[in-house]
C-alpha positions in Angstrom: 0.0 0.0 0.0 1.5 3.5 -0.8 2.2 5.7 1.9 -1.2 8.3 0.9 -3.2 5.3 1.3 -1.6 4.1 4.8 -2.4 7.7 6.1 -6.1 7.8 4.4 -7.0 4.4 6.6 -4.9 5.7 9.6 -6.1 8.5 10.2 -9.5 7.8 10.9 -8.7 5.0 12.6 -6.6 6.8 15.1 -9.4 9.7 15.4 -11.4 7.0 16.7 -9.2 5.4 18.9 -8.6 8.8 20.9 -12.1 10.1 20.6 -13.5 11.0 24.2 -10.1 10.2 25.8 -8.3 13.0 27.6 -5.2 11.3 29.2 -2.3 12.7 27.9 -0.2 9.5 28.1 -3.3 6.9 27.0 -3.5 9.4 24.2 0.2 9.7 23.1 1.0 6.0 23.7 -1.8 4.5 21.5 -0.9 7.0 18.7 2.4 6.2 18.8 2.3 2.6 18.3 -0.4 3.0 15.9 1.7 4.7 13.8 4.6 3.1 14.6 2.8 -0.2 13.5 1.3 1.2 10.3 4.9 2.2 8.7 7.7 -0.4 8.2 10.2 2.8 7.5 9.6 4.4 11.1 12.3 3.3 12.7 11.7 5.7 16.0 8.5 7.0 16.8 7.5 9.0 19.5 6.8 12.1 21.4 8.4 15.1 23.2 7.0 17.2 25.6 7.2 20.9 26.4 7.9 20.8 30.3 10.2 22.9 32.6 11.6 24.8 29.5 12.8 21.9 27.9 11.7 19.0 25.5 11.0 15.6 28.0 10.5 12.6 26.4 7.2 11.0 26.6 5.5 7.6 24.7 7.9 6.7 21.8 8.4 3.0 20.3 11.7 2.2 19.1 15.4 2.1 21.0 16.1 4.3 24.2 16.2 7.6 23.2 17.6 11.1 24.2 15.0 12.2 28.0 15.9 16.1 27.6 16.5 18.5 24.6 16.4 22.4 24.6 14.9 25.1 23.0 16.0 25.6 19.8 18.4 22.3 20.1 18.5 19.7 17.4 16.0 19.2 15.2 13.1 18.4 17.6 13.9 21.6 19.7 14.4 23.9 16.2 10.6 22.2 15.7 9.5 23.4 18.9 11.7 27.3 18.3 9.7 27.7 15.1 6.3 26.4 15.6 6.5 24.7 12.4 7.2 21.4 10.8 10.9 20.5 10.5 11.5 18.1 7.6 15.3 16.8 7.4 16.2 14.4 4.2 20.0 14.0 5.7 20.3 14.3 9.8 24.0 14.6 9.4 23.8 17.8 7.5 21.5 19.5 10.1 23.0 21.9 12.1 23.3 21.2 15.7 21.6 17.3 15.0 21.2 15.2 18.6 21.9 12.0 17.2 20.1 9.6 20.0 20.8 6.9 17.4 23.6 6.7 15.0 21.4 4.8 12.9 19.1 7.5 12.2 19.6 9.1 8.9 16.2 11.1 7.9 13.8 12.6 10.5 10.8 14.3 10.6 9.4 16.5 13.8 5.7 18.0 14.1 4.9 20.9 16.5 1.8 20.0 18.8 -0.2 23.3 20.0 -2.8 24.4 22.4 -5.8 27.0 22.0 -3.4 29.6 22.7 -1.1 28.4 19.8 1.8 27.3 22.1 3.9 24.4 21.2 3.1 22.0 23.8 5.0 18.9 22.4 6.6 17.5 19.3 5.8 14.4 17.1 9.4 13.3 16.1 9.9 10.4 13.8 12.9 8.8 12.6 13.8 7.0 9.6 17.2 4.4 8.8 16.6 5.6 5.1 17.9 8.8 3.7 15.1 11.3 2.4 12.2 8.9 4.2 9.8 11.8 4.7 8.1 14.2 1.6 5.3 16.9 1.9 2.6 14.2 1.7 4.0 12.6 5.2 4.0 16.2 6.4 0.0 16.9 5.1 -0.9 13.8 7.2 1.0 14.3 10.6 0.1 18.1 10.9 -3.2 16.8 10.8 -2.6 13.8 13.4 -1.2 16.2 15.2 -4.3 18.7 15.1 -6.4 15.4 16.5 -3.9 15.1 19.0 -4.5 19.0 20.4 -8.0 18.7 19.8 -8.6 15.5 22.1 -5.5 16.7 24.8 -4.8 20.2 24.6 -7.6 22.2 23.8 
């Protein structure tokens, strides 16, 4: 199944799965391993969260993984800096990359906000394959994403 077509069935899947739930970490943890599941190419898949000025890890699946990043930091903090989707084809050319994993090579990271448009969390995925994530990956996990807030945050 193409990747389009993986996010088309996900998606609504996963809006279902979180619908009425409010704990953050039932919430995170089931999304995560949903999508986790769904994509043989996600090799790391989890979630960061915005506490005591820093990035704290929260629900990921995957190998152990970095527990605190800061503002601005890496490509997960630069994420969480610019309220916007960070999209990276080659980790090793990213300025200032945390490499958790020295088998990492491509990565993608989502900004999660609130009602008041704060980031309140990341979505950060990792890939073993160079140039793993596109524009169609990033349509569909701003939109996760917007569930996410929507059942959690808002």
């Amino acid at each position: 199944m193409k990747k389009k077509e993986t996010y088309e069935q996900l998606l609504p899947q996963i809006a279902s799965l979180i619908e009425g739930e409010t704990d953050e970490t039932s919430v995170l943890a089931n999304v995560c391993a949903a999508l986790h599941e769904a994509f043989d190419t996600f090799f790391w898949t989890g979630f960061y969260l915005v506490r005591h000025d820093e990035l704290r890890l929260g629900p990921f699946q995957g190998p152990v993984a970095c527990m605190h990043i800061q503002h601005g930091r890496g490509v997960c903090g630069t994420a969480w800096a610019e309220a916007r989707t960070q999209v990276v084809p080659d980790v090793e050319l990213f300025p200032g990359h945390i490499a958790c994993s020295s088998l990492s090579r491509s990565e993608i990271v989502v900004p999660i906000t609130n009602n008041a448009h704060r980031v309140v969390g990341v979505l950060d995925i990792d890939s073993k394959d160079l140039s793993a994530f596109d524009a169609t990956d990033q349509f569909y996990l701003e939109q996760l994403c917007a569930l996410i807030a929507k059942a959690v945050y808002c």
